[in-house]
C-alpha positions as CSV (number, residue, x, y, z in Angstrom):
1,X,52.3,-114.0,146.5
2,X,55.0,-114.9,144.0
3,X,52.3,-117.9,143.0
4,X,50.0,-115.0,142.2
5,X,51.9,-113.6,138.8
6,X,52.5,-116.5,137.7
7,X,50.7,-117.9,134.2
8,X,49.3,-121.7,134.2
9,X,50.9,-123.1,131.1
10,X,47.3,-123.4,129.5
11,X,46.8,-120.0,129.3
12,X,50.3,-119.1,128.0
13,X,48.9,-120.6,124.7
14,X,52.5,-120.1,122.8
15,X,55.8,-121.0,123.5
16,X,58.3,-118.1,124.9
17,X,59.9,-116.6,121.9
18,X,57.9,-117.8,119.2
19,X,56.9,-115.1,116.8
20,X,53.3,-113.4,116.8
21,X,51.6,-113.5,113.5
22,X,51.6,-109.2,113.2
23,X,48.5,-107.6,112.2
24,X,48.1,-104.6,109.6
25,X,46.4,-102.6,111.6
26,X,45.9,-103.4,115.5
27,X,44.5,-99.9,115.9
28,X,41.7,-100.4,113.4
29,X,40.8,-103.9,113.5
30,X,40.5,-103.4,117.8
31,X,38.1,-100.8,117.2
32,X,35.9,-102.9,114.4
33,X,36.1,-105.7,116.7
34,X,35.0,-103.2,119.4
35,X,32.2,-101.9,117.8
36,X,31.3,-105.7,116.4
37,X,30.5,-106.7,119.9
38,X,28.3,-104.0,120.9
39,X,25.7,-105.3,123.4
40,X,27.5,-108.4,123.9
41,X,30.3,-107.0,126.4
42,X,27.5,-107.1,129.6
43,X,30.4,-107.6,132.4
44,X,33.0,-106.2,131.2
45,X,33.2,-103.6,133.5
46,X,32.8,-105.5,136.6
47,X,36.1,-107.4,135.1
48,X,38.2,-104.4,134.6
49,X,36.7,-103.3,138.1
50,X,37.4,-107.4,139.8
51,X,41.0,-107.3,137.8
52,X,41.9,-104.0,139.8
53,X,41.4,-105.6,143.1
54,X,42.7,-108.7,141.8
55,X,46.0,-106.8,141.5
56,X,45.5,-105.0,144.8
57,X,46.1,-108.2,146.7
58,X,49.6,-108.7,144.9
59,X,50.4,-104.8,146.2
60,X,48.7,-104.8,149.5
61,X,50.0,-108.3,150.7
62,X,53.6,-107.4,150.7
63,X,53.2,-104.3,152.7
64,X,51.7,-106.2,155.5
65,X,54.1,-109.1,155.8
66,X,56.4,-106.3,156.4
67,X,54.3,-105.3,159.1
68,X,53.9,-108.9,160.3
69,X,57.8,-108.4,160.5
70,X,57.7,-105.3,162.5
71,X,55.7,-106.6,164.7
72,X,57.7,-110.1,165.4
73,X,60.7,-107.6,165.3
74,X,59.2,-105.7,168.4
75,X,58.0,-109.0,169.9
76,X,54.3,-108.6,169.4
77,X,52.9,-111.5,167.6
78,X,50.9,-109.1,165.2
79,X,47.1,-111.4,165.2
80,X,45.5,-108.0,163.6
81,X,47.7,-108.1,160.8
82,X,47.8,-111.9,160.1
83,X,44.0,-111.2,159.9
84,X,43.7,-109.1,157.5
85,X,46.4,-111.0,155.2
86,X,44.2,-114.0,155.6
87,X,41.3,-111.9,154.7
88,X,43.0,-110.5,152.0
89,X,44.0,-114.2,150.5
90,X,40.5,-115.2,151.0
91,X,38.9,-111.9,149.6
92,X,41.9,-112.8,146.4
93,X,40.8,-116.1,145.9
94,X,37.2,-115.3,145.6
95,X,38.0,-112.3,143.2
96,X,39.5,-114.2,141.1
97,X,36.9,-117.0,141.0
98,X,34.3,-114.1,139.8
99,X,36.6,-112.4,137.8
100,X,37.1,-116.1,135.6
101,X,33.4,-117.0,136.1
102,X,32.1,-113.3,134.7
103,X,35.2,-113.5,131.7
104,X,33.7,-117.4,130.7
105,X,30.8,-115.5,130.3
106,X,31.4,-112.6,128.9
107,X,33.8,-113.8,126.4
108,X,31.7,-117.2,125.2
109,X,29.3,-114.3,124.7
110,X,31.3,-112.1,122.7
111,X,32.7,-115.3,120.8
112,X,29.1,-116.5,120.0
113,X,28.2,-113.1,118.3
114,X,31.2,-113.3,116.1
115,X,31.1,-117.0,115.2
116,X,27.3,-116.6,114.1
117,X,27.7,-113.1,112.6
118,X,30.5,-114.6,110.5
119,X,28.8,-118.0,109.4
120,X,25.9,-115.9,108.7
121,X,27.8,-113.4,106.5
122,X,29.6,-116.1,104.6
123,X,26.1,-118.1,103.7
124,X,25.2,-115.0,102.0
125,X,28.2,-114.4,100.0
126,X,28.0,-114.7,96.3
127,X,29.3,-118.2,94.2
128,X,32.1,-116.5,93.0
129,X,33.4,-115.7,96.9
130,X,33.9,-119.5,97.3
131,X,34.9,-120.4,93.7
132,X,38.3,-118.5,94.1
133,X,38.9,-119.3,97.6
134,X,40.5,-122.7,99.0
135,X,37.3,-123.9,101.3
136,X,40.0,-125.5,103.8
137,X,41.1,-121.6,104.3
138,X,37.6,-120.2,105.2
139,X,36.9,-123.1,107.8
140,X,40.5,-121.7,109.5
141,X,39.0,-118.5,109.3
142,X,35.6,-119.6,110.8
143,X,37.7,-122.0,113.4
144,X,41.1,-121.1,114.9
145,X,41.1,-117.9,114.1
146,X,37.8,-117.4,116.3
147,X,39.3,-119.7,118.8
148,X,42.6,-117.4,118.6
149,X,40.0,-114.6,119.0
150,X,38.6,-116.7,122.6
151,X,41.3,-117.7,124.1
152,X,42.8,-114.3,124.3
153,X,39.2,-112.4,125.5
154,X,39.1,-115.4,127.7
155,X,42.4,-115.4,129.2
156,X,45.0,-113.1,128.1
157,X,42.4,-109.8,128.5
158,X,42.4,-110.6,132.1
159,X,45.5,-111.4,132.8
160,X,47.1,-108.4,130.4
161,X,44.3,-105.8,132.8
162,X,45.6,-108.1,135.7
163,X,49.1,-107.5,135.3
164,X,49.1,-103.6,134.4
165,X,47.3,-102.9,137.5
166,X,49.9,-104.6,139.2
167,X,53.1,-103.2,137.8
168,X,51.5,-99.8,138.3
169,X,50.7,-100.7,142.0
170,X,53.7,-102.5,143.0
171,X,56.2,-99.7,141.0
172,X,54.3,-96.8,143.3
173,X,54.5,-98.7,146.8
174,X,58.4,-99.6,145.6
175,X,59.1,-96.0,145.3
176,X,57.5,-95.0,148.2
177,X,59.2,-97.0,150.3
178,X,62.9,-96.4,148.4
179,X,64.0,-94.7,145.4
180,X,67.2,-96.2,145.0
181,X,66.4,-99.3,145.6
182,X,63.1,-98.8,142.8
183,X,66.7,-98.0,140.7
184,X,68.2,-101.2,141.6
185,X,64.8,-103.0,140.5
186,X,64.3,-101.3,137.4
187,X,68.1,-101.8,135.9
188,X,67.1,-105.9,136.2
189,X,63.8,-105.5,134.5
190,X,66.0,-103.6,131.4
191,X,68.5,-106.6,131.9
192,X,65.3,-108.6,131.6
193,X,64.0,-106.6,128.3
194,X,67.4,-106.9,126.2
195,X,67.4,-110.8,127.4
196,X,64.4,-111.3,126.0
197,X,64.8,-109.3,123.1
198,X,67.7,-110.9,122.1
199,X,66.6,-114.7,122.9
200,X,63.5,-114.0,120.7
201,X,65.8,-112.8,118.0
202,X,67.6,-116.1,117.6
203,X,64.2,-118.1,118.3
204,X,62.1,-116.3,115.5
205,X,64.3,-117.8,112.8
206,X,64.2,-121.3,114.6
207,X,60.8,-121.4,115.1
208,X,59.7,-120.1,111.3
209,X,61.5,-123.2,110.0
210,X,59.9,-125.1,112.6
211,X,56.6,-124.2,111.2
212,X,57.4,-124.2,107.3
213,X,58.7,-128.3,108.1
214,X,55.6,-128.9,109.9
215,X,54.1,-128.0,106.7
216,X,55.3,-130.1,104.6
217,X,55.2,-132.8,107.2
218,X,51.5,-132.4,107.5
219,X,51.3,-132.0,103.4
220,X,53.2,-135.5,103.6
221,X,50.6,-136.7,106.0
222,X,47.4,-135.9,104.3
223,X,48.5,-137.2,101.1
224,X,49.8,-140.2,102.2
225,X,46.4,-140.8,103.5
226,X,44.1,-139.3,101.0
227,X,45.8,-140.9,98.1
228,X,46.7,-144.0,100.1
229,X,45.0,-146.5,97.9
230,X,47.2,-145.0,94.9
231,X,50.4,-146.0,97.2
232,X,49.6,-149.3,97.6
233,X,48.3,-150.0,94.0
234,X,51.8,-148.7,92.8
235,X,53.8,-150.1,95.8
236,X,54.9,-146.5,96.9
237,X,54.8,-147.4,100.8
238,X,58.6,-147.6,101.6
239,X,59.3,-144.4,99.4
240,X,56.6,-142.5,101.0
241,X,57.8,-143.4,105.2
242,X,61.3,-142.7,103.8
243,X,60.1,-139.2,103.0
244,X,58.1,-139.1,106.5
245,X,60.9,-139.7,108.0
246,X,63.1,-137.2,106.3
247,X,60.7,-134.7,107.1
248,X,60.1,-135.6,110.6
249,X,64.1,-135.4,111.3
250,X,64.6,-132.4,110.1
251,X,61.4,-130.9,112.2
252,X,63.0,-132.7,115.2
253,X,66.2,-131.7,115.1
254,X,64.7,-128.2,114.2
255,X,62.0,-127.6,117.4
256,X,65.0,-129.3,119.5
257,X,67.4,-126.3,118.7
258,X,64.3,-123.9,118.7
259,X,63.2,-125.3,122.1
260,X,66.6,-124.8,123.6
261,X,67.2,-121.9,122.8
262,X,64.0,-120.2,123.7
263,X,64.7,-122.6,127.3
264,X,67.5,-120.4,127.8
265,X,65.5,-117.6,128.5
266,X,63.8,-118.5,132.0
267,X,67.1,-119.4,133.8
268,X,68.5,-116.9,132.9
269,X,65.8,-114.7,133.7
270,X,65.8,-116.4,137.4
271,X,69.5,-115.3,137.5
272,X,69.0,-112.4,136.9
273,X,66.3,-111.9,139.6
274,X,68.0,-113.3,141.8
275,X,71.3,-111.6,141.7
276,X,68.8,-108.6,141.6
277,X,67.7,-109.6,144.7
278,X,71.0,-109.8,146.7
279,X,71.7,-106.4,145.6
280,X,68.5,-104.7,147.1
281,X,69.1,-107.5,149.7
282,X,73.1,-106.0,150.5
283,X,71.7,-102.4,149.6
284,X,68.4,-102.2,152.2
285,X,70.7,-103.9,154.8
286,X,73.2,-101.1,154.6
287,X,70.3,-99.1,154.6
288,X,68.9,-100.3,157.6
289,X,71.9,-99.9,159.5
290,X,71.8,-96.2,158.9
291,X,68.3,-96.5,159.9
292,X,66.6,-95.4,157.0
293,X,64.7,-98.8,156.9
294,X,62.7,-101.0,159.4
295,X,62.8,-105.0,158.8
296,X,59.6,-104.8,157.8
297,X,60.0,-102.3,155.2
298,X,63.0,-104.4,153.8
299,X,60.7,-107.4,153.7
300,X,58.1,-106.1,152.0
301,X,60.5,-104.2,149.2
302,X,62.0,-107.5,148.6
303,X,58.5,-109.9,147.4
304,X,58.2,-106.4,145.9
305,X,60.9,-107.0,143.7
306,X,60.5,-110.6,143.0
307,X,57.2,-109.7,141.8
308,X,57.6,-106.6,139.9
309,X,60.0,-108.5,136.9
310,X,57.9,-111.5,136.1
311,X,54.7,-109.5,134.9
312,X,57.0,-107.8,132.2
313,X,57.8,-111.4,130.7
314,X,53.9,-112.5,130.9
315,X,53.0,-109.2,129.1
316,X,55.7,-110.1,126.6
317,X,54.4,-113.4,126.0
318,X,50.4,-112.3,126.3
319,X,51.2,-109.8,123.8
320,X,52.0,-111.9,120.7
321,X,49.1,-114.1,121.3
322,X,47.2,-110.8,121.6
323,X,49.1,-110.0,117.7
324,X,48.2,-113.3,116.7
325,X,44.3,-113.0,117.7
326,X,44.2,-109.4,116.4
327,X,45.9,-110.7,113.2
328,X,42.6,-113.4,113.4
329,X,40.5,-111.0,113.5
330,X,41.6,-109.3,110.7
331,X,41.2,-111.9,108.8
332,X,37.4,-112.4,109.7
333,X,37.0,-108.8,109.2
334,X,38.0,-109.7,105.0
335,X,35.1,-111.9,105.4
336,X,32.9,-109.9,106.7
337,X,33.6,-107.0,104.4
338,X,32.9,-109.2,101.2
339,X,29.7,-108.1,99.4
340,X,27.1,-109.9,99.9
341,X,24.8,-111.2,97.2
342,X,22.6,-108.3,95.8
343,X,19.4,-107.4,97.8
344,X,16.2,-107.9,96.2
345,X,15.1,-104.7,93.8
346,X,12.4,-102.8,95.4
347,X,8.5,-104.5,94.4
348,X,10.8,-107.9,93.6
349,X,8.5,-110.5,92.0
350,X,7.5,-113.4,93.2
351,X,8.2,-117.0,91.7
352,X,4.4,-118.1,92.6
353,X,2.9,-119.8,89.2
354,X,5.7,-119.5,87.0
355,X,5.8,-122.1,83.9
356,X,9.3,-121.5,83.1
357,X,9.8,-119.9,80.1
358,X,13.1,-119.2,79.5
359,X,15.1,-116.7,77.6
360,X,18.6,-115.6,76.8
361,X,18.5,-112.2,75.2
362,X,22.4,-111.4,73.8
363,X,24.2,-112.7,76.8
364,X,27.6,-112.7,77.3
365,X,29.5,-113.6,80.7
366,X,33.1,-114.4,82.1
367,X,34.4,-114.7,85.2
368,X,37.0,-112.5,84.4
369,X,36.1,-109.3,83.2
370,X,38.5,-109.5,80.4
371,X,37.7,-112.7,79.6
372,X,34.5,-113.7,78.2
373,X,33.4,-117.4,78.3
374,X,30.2,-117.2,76.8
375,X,29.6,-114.8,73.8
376,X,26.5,-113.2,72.9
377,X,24.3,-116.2,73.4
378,X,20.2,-115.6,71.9
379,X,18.3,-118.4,73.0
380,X,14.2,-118.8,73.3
381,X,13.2,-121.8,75.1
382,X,9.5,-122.4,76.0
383,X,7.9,-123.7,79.2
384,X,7.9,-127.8,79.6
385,X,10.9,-128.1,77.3
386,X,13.5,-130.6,78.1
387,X,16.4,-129.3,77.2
388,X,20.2,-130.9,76.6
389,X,23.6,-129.1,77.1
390,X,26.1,-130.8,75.2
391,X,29.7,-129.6,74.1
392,X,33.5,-130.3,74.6
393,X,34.8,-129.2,78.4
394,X,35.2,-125.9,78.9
395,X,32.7,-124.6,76.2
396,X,30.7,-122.9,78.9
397,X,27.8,-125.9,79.5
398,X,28.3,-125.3,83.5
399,X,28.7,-121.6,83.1
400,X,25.0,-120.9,81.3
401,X,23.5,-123.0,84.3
402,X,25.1,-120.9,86.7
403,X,23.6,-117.7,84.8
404,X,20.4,-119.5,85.1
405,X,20.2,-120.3,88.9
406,X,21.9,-116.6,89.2
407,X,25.0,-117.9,90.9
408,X,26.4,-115.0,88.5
409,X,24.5,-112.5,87.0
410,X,25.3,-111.8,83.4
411,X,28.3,-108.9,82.1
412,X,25.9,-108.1,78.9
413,X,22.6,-109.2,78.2
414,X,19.8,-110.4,80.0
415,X,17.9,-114.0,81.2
416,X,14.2,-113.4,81.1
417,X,11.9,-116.4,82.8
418,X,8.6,-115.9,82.1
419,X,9.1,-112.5,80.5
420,X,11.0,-110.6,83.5
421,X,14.6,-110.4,84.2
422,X,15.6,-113.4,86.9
423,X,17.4,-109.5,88.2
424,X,13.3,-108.9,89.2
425,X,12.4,-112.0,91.0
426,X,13.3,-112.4,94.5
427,X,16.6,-114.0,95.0
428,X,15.4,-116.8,97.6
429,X,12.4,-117.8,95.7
430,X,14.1,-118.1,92.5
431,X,16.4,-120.3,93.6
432,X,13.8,-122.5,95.0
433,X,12.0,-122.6,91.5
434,X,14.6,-125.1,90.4
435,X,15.6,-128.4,91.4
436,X,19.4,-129.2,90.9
437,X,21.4,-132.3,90.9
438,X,25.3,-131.4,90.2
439,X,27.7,-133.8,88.8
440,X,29.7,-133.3,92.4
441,X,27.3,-134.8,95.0
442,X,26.5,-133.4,97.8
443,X,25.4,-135.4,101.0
444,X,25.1,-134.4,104.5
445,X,26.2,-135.8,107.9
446,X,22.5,-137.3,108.4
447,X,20.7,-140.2,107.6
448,X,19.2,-141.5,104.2
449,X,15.8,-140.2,104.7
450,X,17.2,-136.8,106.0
451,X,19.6,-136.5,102.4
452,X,16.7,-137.0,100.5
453,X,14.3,-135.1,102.0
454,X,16.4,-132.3,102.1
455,X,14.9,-128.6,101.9
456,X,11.3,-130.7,102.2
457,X,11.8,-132.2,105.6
458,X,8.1,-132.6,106.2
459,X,7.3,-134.7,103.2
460,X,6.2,-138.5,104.2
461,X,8.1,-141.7,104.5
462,X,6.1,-142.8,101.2
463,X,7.0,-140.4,99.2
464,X,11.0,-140.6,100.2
465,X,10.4,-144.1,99.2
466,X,8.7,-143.7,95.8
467,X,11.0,-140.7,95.0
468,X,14.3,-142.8,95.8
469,X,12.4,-146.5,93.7
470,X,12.2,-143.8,90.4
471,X,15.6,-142.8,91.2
472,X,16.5,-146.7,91.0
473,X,18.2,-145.8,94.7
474,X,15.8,-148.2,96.7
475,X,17.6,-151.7,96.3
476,X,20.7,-150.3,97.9
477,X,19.0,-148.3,100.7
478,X,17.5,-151.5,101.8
479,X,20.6,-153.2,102.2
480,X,22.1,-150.8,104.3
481,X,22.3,-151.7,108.0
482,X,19.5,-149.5,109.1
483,X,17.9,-148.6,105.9
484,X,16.3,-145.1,105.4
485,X,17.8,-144.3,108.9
486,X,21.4,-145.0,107.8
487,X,23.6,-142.4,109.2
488,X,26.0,-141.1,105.9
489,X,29.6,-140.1,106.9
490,X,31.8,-137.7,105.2
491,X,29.5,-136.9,102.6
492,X,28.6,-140.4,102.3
493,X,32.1,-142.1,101.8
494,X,30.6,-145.5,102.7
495,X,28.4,-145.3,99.6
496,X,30.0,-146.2,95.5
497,X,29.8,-142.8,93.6
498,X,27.2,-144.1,91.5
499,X,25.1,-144.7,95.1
500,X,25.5,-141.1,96.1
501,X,24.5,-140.1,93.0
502,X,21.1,-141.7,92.6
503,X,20.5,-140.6,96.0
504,X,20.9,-137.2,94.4
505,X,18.6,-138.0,91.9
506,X,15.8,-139.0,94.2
507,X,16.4,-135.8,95.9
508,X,15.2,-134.1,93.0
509,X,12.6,-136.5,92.3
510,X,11.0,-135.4,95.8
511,X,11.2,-131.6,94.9
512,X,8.8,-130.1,92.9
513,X,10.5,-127.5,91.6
514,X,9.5,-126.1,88.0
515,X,13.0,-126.0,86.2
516,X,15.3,-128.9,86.7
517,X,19.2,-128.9,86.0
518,X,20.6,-132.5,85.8
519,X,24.6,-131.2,85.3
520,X,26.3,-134.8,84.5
521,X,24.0,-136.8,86.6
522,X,25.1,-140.4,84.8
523,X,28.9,-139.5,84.6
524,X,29.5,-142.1,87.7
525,X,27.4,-144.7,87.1
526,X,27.5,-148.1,85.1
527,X,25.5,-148.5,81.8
528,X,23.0,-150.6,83.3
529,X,22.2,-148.1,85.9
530,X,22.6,-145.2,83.9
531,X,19.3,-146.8,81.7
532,X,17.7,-146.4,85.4
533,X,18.7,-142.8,85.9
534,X,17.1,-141.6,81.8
535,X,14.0,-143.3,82.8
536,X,14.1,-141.3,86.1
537,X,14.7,-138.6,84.2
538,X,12.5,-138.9,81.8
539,X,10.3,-138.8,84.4
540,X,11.3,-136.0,86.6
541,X,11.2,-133.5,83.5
542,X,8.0,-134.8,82.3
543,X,6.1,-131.3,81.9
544,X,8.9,-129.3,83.8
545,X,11.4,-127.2,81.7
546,X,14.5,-128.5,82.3
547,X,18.4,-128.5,81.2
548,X,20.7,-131.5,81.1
549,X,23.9,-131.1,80.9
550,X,25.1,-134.4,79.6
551,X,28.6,-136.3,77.8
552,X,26.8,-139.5,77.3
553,X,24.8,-138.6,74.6
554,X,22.6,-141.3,74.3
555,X,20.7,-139.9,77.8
556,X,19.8,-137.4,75.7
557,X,18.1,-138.2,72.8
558,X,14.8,-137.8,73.8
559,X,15.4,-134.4,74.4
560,X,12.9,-131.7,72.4
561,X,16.2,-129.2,72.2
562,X,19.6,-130.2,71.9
563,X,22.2,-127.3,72.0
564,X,26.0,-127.9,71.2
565,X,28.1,-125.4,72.8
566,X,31.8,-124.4,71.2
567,X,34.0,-121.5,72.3
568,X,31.1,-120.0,74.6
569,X,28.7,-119.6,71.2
570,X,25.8,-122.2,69.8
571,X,27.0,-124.1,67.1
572,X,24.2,-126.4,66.2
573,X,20.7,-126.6,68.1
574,X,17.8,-129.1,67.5
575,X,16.5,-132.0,68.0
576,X,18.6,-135.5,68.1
577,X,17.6,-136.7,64.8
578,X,17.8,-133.2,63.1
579,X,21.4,-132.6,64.0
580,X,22.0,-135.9,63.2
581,X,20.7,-135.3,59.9
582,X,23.0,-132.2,59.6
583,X,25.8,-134.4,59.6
584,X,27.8,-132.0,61.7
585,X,29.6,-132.4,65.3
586,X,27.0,-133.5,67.3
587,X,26.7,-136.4,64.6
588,X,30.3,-137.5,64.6
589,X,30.4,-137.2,68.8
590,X,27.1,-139.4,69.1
591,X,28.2,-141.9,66.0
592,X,32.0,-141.6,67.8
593,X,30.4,-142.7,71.1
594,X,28.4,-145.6,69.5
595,X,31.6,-147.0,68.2
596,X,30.2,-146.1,64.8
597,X,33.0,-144.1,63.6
């Protein structure tokens, strides 16, 4: 029964003496995780209830090998009882099968609640959630801390239930039978305790270097490949495996001294069991010869002891992943307590009809409280005008779109579209009532037709077509191995920057949104194609009020309202040939870019 308490190395899930990431507060964050899974924990009980006879095979077993003993002892070959220990195997091995077939179950269950009530809570998260987060962070949060989060409901739950049962069981039956010998039992699992304490000591130290190398050996890696055209161009290779290497030394010889040190730990354990052994081996024989113990009885007190050590160590080892999920689950907790965006305002108006009329009624904003980006900006804008955003970086350009699509809403102020606050309309709608193409493109893991279509995937094939010829995106789409049904990668890293682009383009050709935002939609294309993208555009804002948000100022001269923007303030508005007539800085930046000055 030995076999029983021990772990498979797959569910061990961390090295022996490698520190637990530690939560704040175990106590709290088990009780929100508690109450997060209410009505997903169906079977639960039926596991608590399958680990307690799971447990009673390890306690039970013992004592009738003892009586197998007994009976040999008294030469009777004891069939009854070698019945009921095959029974009780059999009846073991089939509790256990439930008990991992109801915790799959179960846990994928739990696990499914939280992953979905977590992706869902984080799509509704404000703009400014994800503008001061690293992105790479919140997928950790949404991936391997979950996974943290499953393997221990999956596995360690069980086994911790499993385990406490047992020691419970097997420390009862142990006095029972002997006292002093109990005594004898429990002195090696204190042995056991300091061992362990003091091994994980030494290995906590080893094992955080360990981890803070593999971090800069992983930093190493992914720069070496995301920037590896850069090496080559400058002939960086040998300088960059020299510092691979380095790196990877020094984490070898690192987890080596880590991994030896934490190795001491089981033989030394084993040692110490089994000298434990020979004492309650030399004790319950002396004790026999007084005849205070049967064969049998000395038997079964000895798997007894074997057993009764080894499910200290497993809760040692179960309880740091335990820390390290509970620590997970803090973390996904943060998320989840983030505000989401603000609920529509009761009789919220809808974006049906609009003409899109915009106004800017003394706004100011900043991301920062105490820092104000744009100042007291009065602007009236009627519906169908075409609108250009011009201005050095950082003046705030970005910043008054983001007002507009209510990314942010505005510090001081207000944004009126047709007359009423965009604070009345409802949130979803408004965001549909404009059609967006940002200078950072964004493609999806699907193919051609699918990027363009997206948020209108019913629209025909014709269309998609005629939306991506204005867009000047059709030549290239054709040569692509399977055209429209070309499967993009990585967010279309097969395609030029200038491709993905125009494909963005031609996704806003196909919508028919009202307002349109072009935020540097030529800033990664050539000349001659950037001639293809102001016709487009030209055509795409024909009737629709829309902002451009352009460097290249000569996409922007048919515009009916240019507005430079300075320091977060307006500094010259009109049209193209009235601010060039004012002779001011939108005149020397176009005449500068014509090679005119």
């Amino acid at each position: 029964m030995d076999k029983n308490m021990t772990t498979p190395p797959s569910q061990l899930g961390r090295a022996r003496g490698v520190p637990a990431v530690k939560p704040k507060d175990m106590k709290g964050t088990l009780i929100r995780l508690w109450q997060l899974t209410k009505g997903h924990r169906k079977g639960l009980g039926w596991i608590f209830l399958l680990s307690a006879l799971a447990s009673g095979s390890a306690v039970l077993s013992p004592y009738f090998i003892g009586g197998v003993v007994n009976c040999i002892d008294d030469g009777n070959p004891g069939i009854r009882l070698l019945t009921i220990l095959a029974v009780l195997y059999l009846g073991d091995w089939l509790i256990r099968f439930l008990q991992q077939f109801l915790m799959a179950s179960t846990g994928q269950r739990m696990i499914l609640h939280i992953r979905t009530s977590l992706f869902d809570h984080m799509e509704k998260l404000p703009l400014s959630f994800f503008d001061t987060r690293q992105h790479g962070e919140l997928m950790s949060r949404l991936t391997n801390d979950v996974d943290n989060i499953s393997a221990t409901i999956s596995d360690s739950l069980t086994q911790l239930m499993m385990y406490g049962f047992t020691i419970a069981g097997i420390f009862c039956a142990m006095i029972y039978m002997s006292p002093l010998l109990t005594v004898i039992a429990l002195f090696a699992v204190l042995l056991i305790f300091l061992l362990t304490k003091a091994v994980t000591k030494r290995t906590k130290v080893l094992f955080r270097q360990q981890q803070a190398i593999l971090g800069k050996l992983n930093g190493q890696v992914e720069e070496s490949i995301s920037g590896i055209s850069m090496v080559k161009a400058f002939g960086q290779e040998q300088e960059m495996i020299a510092k691979f290497v380095e790196y990877n030394d020094d984490f070898c010889q690192v987890a080596t001294k880590a991994q030896i040190a934490s190795g001491y730990l089981m033989p030394m354990m084993n040692v110490i069991n089994n000298l434990t052994y020979v004492l309650i081996a030399i004790a319950s024989g002396m004790m026999a010869l007084n005849g205070r113990l049967t064969m049998g009885e000395i038997s079964s007190f000895l798997l007894y002891s074997r057993q009764f050590s080894r499910p200290f160590v497993e809760i040692a080892n179960i309880y740091n992943n335990f820390q390290t999920a509970v620590a997970g689950a803090e973390r996904i907790l943060e998320i989840l307590d983030e505000v989401c965006e603000p609920e529509d305002v009761i009789g919220a108006r809808s974006t049906t009809g609009i003409r899109g009329a915009v106004s800017f009624r003394d706004v100011t904003f900043g991301y920062r409280q105490d820092k104000p980006i744009l100042h007291h900006i009065n602007l009236e804008i009627p519906a169908g005008t075409r609108v250009a955003v011009v201005g050095p970086t950082g003046s705030g350009k970005t910043t008054l779109i983001n007002l507009l699509t209510r990314f942010y809403d505005v510090q001081e102020g207000a944004i009126l579209l047709d007359g009423y606050d965009l604070r009345d309309y409802r949130l979803g709608e408004l965001r549909q009532a404009f059609g967006v193409v940002l200078q950072d493109t964004a493609l999806f893991g699907a193919s051609v037709r699918e990027n363009i279509s997206y948020g209108h995937e019913d629209v025909p094939m014709e269309e998609i077509e005629t939306a991506a010829r204005i867009a000047g995106a059709d030549g290239f789409i054709q040569r692509l191995p399977q055209g429209y049904e070309t499967v993009l990668h990585q967010g279309g890293a097969e395609l030029s920057q200038g491709e993905r682009q125009l494909l963005t383009i031609a996704r806003a050709v196909l919508d028919k949104a009202p307002i349109m935002i072009l935020d540097e939609a030529t800033s990664s294309v050539d000349t001659v194609t950037e001639q293809h993208i102001r016709q487009a555009m030209l055509t795409i804002t024909q009737g629709r009020t829309s902002f451009i948000i352009a460097h290249r100022l000569s996409t922007i001269r048919d515009s009916d309202l240019i507005l430079l923007i300075r320091d977060g303030q307006i500094a010259e508005q009109g049209t193209h040939q009235q601010l060039m007539a004012l002779e001011g800085e939108y005149a020397r930046m176009y005449l500068t870019q014509m090679g005119q000055m």
